[in-house]
N, C-alpha and C positions, 0 to 999 in steps of 0.2 A: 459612932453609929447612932441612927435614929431606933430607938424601939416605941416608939409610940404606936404604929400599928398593931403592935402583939396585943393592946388593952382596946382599942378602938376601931380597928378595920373589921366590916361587917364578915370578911371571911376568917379570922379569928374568933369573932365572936359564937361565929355558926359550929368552929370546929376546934372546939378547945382542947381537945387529944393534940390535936397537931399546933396549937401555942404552947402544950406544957413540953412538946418533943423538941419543938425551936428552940425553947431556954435551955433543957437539956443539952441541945448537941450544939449551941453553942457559946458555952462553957465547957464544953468539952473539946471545941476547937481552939479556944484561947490558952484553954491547957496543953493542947497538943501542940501548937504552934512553937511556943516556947520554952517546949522541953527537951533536952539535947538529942540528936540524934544518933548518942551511946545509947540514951534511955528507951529508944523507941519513937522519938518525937520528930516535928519537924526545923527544930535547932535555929528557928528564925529570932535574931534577937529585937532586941525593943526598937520600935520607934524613937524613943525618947530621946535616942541621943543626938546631940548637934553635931558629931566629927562624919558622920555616915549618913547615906540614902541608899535606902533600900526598894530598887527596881527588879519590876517582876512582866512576862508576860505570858498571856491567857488566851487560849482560841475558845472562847464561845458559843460550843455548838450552835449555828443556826439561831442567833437571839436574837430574839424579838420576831421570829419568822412565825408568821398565824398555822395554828394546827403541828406545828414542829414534825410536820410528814406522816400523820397516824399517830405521834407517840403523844397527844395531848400537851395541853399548853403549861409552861411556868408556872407556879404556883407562887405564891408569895413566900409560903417554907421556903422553897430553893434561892428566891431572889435573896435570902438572908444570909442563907449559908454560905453562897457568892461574892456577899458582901463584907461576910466575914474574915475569909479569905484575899480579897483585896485590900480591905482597911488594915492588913498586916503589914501593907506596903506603904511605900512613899508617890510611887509613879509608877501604872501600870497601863501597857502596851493591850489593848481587846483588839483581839481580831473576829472576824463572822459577825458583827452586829450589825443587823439586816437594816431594809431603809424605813420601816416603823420603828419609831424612836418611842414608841410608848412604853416598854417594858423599861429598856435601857433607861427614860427618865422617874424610872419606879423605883429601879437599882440606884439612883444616883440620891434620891430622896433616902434612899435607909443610909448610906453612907455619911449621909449630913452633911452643914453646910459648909464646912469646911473645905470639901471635894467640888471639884471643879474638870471641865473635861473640853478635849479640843478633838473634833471627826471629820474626816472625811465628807465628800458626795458619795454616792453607790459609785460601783462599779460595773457598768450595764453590761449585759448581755449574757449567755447562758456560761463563760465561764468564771464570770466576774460574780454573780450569781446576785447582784444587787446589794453586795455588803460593805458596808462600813468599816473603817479602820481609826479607832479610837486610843487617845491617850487622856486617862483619869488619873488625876494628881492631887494630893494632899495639900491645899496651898498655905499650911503650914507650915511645910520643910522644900516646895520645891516653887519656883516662879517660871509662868513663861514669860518668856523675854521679844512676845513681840514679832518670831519669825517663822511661820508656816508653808508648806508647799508641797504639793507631790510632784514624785519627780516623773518624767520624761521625756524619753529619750531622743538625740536629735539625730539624724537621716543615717549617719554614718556609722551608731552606735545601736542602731537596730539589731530585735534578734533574729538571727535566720538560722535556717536549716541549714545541716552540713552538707544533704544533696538535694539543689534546686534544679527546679527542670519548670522548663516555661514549654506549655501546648501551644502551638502557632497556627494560627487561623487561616485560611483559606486566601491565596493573595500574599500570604509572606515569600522575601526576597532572600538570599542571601546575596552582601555584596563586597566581592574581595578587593583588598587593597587597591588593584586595579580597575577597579572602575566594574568590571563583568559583573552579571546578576545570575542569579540560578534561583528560578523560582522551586519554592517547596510544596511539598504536598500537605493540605489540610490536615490535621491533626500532628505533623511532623513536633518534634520534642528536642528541643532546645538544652543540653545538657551543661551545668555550671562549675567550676571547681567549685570544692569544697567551702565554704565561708565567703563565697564571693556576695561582693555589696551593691549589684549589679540590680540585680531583682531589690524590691522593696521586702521591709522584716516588720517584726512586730513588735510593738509597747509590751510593757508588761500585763499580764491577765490584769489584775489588780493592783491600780495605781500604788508604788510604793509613797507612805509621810512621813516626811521630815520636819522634827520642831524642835526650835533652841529652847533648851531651860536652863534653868540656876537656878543650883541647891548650895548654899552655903559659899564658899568659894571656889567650889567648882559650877565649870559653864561650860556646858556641851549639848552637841546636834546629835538627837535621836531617831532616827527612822527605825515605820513598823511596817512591815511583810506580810504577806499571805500567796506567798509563789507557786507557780501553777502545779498540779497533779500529777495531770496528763496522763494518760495509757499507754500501756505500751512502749516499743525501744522510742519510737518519735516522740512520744511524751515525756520520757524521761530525760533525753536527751534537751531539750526543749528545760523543762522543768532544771536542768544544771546551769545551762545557760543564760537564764531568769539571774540564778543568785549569783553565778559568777557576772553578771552584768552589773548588779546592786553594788558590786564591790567594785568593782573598777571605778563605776562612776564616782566614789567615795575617794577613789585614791587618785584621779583627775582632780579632782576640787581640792582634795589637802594639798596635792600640790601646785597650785596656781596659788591658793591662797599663801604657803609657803614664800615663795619666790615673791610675793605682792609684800609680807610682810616683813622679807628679808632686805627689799629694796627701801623700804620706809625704816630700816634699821631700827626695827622692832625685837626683843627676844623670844626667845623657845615660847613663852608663857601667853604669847598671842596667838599660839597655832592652837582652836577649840578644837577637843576631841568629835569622834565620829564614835556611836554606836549603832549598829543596826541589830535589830532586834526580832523575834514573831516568828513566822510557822513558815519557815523554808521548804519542808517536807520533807526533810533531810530523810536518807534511810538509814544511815550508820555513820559509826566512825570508819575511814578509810575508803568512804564509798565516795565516787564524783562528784556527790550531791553536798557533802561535806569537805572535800577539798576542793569545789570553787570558791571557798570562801577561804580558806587555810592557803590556797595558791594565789589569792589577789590580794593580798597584805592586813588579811583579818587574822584574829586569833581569839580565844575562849578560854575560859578557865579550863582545868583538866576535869575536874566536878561535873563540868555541865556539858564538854564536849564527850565523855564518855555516860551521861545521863539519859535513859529514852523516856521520852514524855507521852507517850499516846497511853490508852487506860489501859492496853493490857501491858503496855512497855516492853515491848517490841521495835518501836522504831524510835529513830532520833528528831522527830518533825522539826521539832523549836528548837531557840538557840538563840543566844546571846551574844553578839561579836563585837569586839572593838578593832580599829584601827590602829596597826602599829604606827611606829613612829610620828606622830603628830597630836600633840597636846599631850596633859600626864592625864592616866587614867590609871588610879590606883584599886583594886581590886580588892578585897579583903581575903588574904587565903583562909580557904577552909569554909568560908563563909557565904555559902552558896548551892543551891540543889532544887529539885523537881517536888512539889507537895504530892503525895498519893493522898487525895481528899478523899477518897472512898473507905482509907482507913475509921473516918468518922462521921461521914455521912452518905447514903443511899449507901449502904454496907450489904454485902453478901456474902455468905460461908461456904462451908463444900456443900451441905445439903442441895443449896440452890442449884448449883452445875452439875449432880450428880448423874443427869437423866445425859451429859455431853458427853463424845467417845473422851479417852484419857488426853488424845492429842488435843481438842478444841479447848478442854478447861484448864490447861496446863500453863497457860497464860493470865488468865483473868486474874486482877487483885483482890484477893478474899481477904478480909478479917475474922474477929473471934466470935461474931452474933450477924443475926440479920434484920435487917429494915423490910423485909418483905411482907409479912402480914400487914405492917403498917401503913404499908402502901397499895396492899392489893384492892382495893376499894376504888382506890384514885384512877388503878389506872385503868379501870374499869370505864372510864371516860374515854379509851378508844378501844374501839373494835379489835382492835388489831391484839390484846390481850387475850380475845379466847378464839380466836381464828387464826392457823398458819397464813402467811404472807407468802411461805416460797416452798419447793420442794427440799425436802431435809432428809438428813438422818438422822440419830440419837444411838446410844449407846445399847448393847445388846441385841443388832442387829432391826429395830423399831424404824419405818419411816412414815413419816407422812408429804400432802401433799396441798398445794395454795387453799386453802378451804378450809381442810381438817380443822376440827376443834380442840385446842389445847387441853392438857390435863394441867389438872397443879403445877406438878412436877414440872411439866414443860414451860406452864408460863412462869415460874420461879426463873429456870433459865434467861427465861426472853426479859426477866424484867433485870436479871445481873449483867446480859451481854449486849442490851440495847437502848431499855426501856429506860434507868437509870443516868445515860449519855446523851439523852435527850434534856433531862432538869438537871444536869452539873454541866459536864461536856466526857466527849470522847479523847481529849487532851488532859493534858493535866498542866500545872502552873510549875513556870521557872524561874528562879531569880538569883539575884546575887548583892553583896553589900558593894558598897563605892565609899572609897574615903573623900568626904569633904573640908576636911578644916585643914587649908594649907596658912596658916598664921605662921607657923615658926618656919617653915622655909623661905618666908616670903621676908618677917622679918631679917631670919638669918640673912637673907640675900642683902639688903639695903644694908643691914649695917656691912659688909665687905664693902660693899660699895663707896658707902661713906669713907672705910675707913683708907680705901684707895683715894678719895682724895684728897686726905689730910697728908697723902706720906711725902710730897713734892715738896710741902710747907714744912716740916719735918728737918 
């Protein structure tokens, strides 16, 4: 990482509280990263080694979005703390990085020059919401190789609703096999089975990206996610069908490529693995949203399939999948999980949530201290810290409504359940290790080989 800033950027110089807080908390993240996760810590081990790459991926609130919605903009504290937690990685998956690339080329500058990064175009329109999907890589332990692409889908692989119904216009026919016509009445409703491909479907909200790298000798195609929301049963429903889509497509192409490289009487070792990666939405384990990916030939670690990554960890969003059977992807057991970054930075305690009934703070990630005085100043930068946004309640019966003016107390709250998920995120980071040094299978393999064809001569 670059720290040049901390001694030189005119907003350190202005606010030297918040450089000696930077160095502070991180040192206290590089402590925390690589302390076991018996001890408390987050059990990530060293970059240093050449047999492993450690891949991780991150939904970043709304980055680089101007105004971050009322919650005030990135700081350069935060950009560090971010980058702290990335350069723990080898190759990391960003999702939400909006289409001003200004922030994002601020984060990549503290990373140093080492880090290197491949994005997306936006994704237009109100659900696509104009974001980026990036992968930042250490191009010390990882290479791209050269092959990029988002996917999308062709006519017949569209997603659709399971009940389509086409409104028919004033002048439609019906005409039976026989030749007879029977006109319909304007507005009449055209009803389809189930999944028919009759009606046109849709692309994905956000174009899924795929890109080949190589770390060591392993070499694998990564695609990153950001699958739709949606509201409601038709949104959900929609939203399963998104990730069970992502997977098929992945288990078509292993196998054509399969059969292409069985025909050129190639071995196992020419079939590259598949990951897919990023923010599914997923709700749970056993829910639909996670077995469209567990019923179209993906799998997870158990670590990270039973892991929930959003801040209060509550749900399962993110996830990490590989393809079975095609190419080796070796996994490290044990060696893998969700960072709670709130343990060590933008931190909050019970004080902060005190003022919430028992059910809303029953979730949030507290630590043993708070960051809130040190940041009450900052976030005095939007309005939205001493004014409610919405009608509430609070505990002991207390409500207010869009206007009211917070107390402390209250906006202590607003700054642990909101205010804070705006400069880290509302996600939290997942990762897992990958064994790379296949030397001695690859040797052991050759000499068998060889020694098969010495034994004729023999």
């Amino acid at each position: 990482m670059d720290f040049t800033a901390l001694r030189h950027r005119t907003y350190f110089k202005q606010n030297p509280a918040s450089a000696l807080r930077v160095i502070d908390r991180l040192r206290a993240i590089e402590q925390w990263l690589h302390t076991p996760k018996a001890e408390g810590g987050a059990g990530v081990p060293s970059k240093d080694s050449d047999t492993t790459v450690l891949l991780a991926t991150w939904n970043l609130r709304d980055f680089g979005r101007k105004g971050a919605r009322g919650y005030g903009e990135r700081k350069l504290e935060a950009l560090y703390y971010i980058a702290a937690f990335i350069s723990a990685f080898d190759l990391v998956a960003v999702q939400e990085v909006n289409d001003d690339l200004d922030l994002f080329n601020t984060l990549r500058g503290i990373l140093g020059r080492d880090w290197d990064f491949i994005a997306t175009d936006t994704s237009p329109g109100k659900a696509g919401n104009d974001e980026r999907m990036v992968f930042l890589f250490d191009t010390r332990k990882v290479r791209f190789r050269s092959i990029a692409g988002e996917i999308t889908l062709l006519e017949d692989e569209l997603i659709r609703q399971s009940e389509q119904a086409l409104v028919l216009p004033a002048g439609s026919k019906l005409v039976g096999v026989d030749g007879t016509e029977a006109e319909l009445e304007a507005g009449a409703v055209l009803r389809l089975p189930d999944d028919s491909k009759l009606l046109g479907g849709k692309q994905f909200v956000r174009t899924p990206f795929l890109v080949s790298f190589q770390a060591g000798w392993f070499k694998f195609n990564l695609c990153t996610v950001h699958m739709l929301y949606g509201e409601g049963k038709a949104g959900l429903e929609q939203r399963a069908k998104e990730i069970a889509q992502i997977a098929r497509v992945f288990q078509n192409r292993a196998a054509a490529e399969r059969r292409v490289n069985k025909e050129k009487q190639r071995d196992e070792d020419a079939n590259e693995a598949y990951i897919v990666l990023g923010d599914f939405n997923i709700l749970k384990a056993g829910h639909a949203t996670m077995n469209a990916l567990l019923d179209n030939g993906f799998a997870m670690a158990e670590e990270l399939q039973n892991a929930p990554t959003n801040m209060f960890q509550t749900k399962h969003y993110d996830q990490i999948a590989v393809l079975k059977g095609h190419g080796v992807v070796r996994q490290r057991k044990g060696v893998a999980g969700v960072l709670d970054v709130f343990q060590v930075v933008y931190r909050a305690f019970a004080d902060d949530v005190a003022v919430l009934k028992p059910k809303d703070r029953k979730d949030l990630p507290l630590a043993s201290v708070s960051d809130f005085d040190a940041y009450f100043d900052q976030m005095g930068e939007s309005a939205m810290r001493d004014r409610h946004e919405k009608k509430r309640s609070y505990n002991g019966g207390v409500s207010v409504k869009a206007g009211d003016p917070r107390t402390r107390e209250q906006a202590r709250e607003w700054y642990a359940g909101a205010w804070r998920t705006y400069h880290m995120s509302d996600h939290l980071p997942m990762w897992t290790a990958l064994e790379i040094d296949f030397r001695s299978e690859y040797l052991n393999k050759t000499e068998r080989e060889a020694q098969a064809r010495l034994e004729p001569e023999a």
